[in-house]
C-alpha positions as semicolon CSV with decimal commas, in nm:
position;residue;x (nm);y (nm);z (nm)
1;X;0,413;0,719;1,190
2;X;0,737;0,715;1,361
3;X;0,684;0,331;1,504
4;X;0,667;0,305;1,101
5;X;0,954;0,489;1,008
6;X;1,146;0,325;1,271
7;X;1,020;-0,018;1,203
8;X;1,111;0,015;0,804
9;X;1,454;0,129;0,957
10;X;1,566;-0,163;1,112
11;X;1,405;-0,389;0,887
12;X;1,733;-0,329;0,674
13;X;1,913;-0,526;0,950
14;X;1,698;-0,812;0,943
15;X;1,737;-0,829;0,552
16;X;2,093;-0,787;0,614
17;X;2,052;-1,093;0,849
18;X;1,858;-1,304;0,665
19;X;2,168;-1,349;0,368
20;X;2,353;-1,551;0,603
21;X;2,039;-1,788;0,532
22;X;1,845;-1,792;0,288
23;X;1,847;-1,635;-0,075
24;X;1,726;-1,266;-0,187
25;X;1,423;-1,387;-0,360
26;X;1,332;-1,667;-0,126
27;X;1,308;-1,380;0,152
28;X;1,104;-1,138;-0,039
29;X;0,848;-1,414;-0,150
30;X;0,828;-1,486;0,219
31;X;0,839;-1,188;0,378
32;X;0,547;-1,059;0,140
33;X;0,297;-1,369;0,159
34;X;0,335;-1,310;0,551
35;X;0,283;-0,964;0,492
36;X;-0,010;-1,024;0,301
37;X;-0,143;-1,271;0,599
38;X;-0,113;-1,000;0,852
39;X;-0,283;-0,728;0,627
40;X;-0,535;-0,996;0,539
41;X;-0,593;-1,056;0,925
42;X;-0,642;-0,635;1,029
43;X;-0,850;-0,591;0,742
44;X;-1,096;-0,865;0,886
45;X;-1,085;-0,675;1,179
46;X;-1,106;-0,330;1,107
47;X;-1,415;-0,404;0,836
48;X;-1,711;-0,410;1,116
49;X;-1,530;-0,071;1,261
50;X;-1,654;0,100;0,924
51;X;-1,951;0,280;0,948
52;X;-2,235;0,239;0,705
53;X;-2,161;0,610;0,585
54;X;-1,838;0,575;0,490
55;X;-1,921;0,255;0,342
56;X;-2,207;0,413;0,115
57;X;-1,923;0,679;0,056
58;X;-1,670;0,427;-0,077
59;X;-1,888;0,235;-0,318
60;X;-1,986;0,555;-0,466
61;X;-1,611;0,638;-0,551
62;X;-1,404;0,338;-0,570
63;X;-1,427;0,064;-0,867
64;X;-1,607;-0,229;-0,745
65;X;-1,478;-0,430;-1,093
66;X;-1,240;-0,725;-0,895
67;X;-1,098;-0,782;-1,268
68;X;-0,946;-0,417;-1,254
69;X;-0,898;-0,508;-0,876
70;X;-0,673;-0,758;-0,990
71;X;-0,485;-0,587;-1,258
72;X;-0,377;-0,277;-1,070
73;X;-0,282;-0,499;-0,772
74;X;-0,075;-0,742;-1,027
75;X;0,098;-0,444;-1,204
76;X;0,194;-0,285;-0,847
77;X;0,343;-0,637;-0,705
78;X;0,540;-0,672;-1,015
79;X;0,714;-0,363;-0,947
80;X;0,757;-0,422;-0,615
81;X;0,922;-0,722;-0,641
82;X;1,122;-0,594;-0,881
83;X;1,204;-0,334;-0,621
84;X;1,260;-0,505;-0,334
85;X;1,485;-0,768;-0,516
86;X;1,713;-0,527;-0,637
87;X;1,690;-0,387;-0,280
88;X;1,796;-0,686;-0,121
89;X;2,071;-0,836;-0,375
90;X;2,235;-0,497;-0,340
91;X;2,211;-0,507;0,065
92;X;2,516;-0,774;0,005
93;X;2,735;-0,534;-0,168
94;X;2,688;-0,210;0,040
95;X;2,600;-0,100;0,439
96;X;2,301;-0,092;0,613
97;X;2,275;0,324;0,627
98;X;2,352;0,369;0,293
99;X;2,045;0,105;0,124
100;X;1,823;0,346;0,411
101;X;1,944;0,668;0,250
102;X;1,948;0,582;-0,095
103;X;1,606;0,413;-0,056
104;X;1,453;0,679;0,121
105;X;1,530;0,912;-0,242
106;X;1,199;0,769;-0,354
107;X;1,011;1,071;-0,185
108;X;1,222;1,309;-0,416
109;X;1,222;1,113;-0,770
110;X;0,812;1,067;-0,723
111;X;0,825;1,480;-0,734
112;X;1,039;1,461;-1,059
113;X;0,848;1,212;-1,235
114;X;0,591;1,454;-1,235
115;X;0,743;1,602;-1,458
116;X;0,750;1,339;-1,702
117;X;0,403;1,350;-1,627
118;X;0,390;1,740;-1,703
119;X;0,271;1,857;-1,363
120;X;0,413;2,108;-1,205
121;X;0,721;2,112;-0,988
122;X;0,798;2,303;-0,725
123;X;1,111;2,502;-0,646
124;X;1,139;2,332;-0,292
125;X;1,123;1,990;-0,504
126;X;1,460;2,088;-0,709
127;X;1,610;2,243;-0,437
128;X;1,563;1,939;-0,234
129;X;1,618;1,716;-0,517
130;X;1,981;1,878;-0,542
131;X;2,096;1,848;-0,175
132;X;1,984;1,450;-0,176
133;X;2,149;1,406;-0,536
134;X;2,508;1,569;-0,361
135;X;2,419;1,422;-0,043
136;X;2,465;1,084;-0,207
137;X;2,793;1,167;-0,339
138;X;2,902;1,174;-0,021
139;X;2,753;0,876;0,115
140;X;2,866;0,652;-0,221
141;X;3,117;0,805;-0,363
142;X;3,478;0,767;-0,162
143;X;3,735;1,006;-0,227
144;X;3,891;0,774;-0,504
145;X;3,574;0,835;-0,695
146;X;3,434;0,484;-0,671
147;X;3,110;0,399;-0,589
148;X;3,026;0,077;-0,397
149;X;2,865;-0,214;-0,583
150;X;2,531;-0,231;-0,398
151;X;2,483;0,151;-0,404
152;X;2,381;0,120;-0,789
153;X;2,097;-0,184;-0,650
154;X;1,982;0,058;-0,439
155;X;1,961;0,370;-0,645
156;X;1,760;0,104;-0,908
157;X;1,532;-0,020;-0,678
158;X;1,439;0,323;-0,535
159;X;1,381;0,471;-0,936
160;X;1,163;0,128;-0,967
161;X;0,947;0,190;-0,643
162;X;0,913;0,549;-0,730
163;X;0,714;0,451;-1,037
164;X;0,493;0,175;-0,841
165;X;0,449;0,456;-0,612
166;X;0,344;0,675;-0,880
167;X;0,094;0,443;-0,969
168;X;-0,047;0,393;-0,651
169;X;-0,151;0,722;-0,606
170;X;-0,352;0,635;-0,945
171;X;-0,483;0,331;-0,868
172;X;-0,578;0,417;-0,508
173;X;-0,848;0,657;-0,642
174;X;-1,060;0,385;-0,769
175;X;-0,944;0,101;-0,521
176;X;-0,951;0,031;-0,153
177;X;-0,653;0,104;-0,057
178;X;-0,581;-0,176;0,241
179;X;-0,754;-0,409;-0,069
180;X;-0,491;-0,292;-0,333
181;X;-0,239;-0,386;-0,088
182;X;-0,301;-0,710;0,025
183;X;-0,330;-0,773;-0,363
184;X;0,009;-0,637;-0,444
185;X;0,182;-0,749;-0,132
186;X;0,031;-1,151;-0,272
187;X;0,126;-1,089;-0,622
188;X;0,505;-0,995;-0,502
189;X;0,515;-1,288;-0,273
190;X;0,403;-1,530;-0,546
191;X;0,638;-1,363;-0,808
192;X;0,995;-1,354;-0,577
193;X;0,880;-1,755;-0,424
194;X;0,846;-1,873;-0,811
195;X;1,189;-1,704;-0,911
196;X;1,351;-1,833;-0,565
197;X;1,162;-2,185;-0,675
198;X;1,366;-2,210;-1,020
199;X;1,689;-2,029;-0,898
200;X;1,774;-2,083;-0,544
201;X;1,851;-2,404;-0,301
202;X;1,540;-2,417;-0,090
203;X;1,580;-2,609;0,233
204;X;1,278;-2,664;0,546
205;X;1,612;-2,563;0,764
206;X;1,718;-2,274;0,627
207;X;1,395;-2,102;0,651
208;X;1,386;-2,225;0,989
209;X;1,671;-2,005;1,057
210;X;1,546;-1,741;0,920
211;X;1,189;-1,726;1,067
212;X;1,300;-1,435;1,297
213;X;1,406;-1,215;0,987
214;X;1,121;-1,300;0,835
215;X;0,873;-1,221;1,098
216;X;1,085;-0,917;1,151
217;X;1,058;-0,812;0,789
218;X;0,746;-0,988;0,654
219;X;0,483;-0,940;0,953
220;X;0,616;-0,626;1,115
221;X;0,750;-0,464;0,838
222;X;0,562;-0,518;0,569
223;X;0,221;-0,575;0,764
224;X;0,199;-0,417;1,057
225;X;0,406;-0,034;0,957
226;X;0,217;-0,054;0,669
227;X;-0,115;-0,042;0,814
228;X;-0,008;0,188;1,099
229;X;0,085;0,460;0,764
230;X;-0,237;0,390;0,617
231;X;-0,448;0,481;0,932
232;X;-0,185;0,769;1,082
233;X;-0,176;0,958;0,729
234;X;-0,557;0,966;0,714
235;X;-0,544;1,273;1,085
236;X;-0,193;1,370;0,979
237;X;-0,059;1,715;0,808
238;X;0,114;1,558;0,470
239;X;0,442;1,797;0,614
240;X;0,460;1,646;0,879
241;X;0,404;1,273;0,750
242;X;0,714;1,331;0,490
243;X;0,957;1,454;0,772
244;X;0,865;1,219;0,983
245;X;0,885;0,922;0,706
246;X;1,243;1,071;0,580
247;X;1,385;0,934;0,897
248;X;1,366;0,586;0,801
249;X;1,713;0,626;0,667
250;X;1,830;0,772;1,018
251;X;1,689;0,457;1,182
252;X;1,824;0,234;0,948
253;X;2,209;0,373;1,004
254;X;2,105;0,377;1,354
255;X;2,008;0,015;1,339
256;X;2,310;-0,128;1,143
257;X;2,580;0,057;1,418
258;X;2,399;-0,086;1,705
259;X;2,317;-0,436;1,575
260;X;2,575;-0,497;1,349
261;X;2,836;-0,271;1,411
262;X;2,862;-0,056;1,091
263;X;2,989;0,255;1,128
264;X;2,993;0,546;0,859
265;X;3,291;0,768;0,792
266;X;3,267;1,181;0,831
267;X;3,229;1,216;0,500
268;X;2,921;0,934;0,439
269;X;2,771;1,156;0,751
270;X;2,790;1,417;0,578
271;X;2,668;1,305;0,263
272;X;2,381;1,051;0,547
273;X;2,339;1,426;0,627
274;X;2,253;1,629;0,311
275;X;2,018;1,365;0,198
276;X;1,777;1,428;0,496
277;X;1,794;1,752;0,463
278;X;1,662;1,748;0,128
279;X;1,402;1,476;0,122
280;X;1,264;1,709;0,430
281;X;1,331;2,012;0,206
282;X;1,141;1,844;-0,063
283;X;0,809;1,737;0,063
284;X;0,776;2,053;0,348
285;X;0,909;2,353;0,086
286;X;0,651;2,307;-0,155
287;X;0,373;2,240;0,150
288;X;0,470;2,538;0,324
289;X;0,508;2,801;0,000
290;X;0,140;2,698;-0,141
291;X;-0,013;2,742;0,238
292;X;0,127;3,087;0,231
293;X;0,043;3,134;-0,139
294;X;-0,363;3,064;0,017
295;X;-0,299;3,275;0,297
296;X;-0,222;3,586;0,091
297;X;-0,526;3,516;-0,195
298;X;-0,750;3,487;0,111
299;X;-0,621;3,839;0,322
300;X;-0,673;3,976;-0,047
301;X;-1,008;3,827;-0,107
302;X;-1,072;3,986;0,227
303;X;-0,970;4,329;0,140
């Protein structure tokens, strides 16, 4: 999970990178379809590694209707392309560390949309919900009260993927999961190369310069962190997952100062500060008060 967290990270720089290049779209098509090749590639692999139990299991509890298959997966890329475009268009406008933090707020509006949703939120959610909300004053808001221009991309694109993640959690009950990815991660490919396709110059060159961003972003990124969280999260304390997927903000700020020089001020560390403090506060609070809430009704069923 942390080869994950760190590979997400960085991938900011190669996005970053890969303006000098190519266009936003033309990237995200790319980066996706390749994606989509590598997940296509470790499924094939990992199928035979299933055992016949687990396989009776999942055809008992998932949806084996390819039409629904198809829909989820469709609905899901269209929001993450949507996502990711807005992500990348606003990495021209703002720094490296500050797309990582304000990305990373996904893990605390997914809470809140619950309750939208009318399920119940925790305590630890709003308190953690509060230091990332003044936490990104800090970080985007200079002491002239302005906010950069590709702050408001990101903050957009991390509301949009909050939904899509929403819905994933839905549409992974009845799905594969490594299945409803590779169809998502296609359908966002096709979606951002048809936009790039009617908006942007497209030249065999260009991508050619860019094939080391895109490998970056598209095969390690997209494919191979991806699968790693799949298979980690299945042994790993959801606590423990959440603080160690937070840090992909740390390792993108970490990543922009040592590859392309961007530093922060005190102020934006501050604020770079707050915000992992309370997407850690967010997902672990909650975690930790309903393990002790189970602790005490079992010492009472006890008694």
């Amino acid at each position: 999970m942390l080869i994950a967290a760190i590979i997400w990270g960085s991938a900011f720089v190669a996005q970053r990178l890969s303006l000098d290049t190519i266009g936003p779209f033309l990237f995200t098509g790319l980066r996706f379809l390749l994606g989509a090749g590598v997940v296509l590639l470790l499924l094939a692999c990992m199928r035979p590694l299933i055992a016949a139990k687990s396989q009776a299991a999942r055809a008992q509890t998932l949806s084996p209707n390819r039409a629904v298959l198809m829909r989820d997966g469709a609905l899901l890329g269209l929001l993450l392309a949507a996502a990711i475009s807005l992500q990348q268009i606003g990495l021209q406008y703002t720094k490296v560390a500050n797309a990582g933090f304000i990305s990373s707020l996904y893990v605390v509006i997914v809470p809140l949309m619950g309750v939208v949703l009318r399920h119940q939120t925790a305590l630890g959610t709003w308190l953690g919900a509060a230091l990332a909300a003044i936490g990104m004053y800090f970080l985007s808001v200079d002491e002239h009260f302005s906010m950069l221009y590709g702050d408001w991309y990101q903050l957009a694109g991390a509301l949009v993927i909050s939904a899509q993640v929403v819905l994933v959690g839905k549409f992974a009950r009845r799905q594969d999961p490594l299945v409803l990815a590779l169809v998502q991660f296609v359908a966002c490919g096709l979606i951002c190369s048809a936009i790039a396709l009617a908006c942007e110059p497209i030249r065999v060159a260009d991508i050619v310069r860019a094939a080391p961003t895109i490998l970056y972003g598209g095969a390690l990124s997209v494919g191979v962190a991806y699968t790693i969280q799949v298979v980690a999260q299945k042994d790993a304390a959801p606590a423990h997952a959440a603080v160690i997927f937070s840090m992909e903000g740390v390792f993108a700020a970490l990543a922009g100062w040592l590859v392309l020089g961007e530093t922060l001020t005190a102020r934006a560390t501050f604020g770079c500060g707050l915000m992992l403090i309370g997407l850690i506060v967010c997902q672990v609070l909650p975690i930790w008060h309903g393990r002790r809430q189970a602790a005490s009704s079992g010492c009472e069923s006890v008694s």
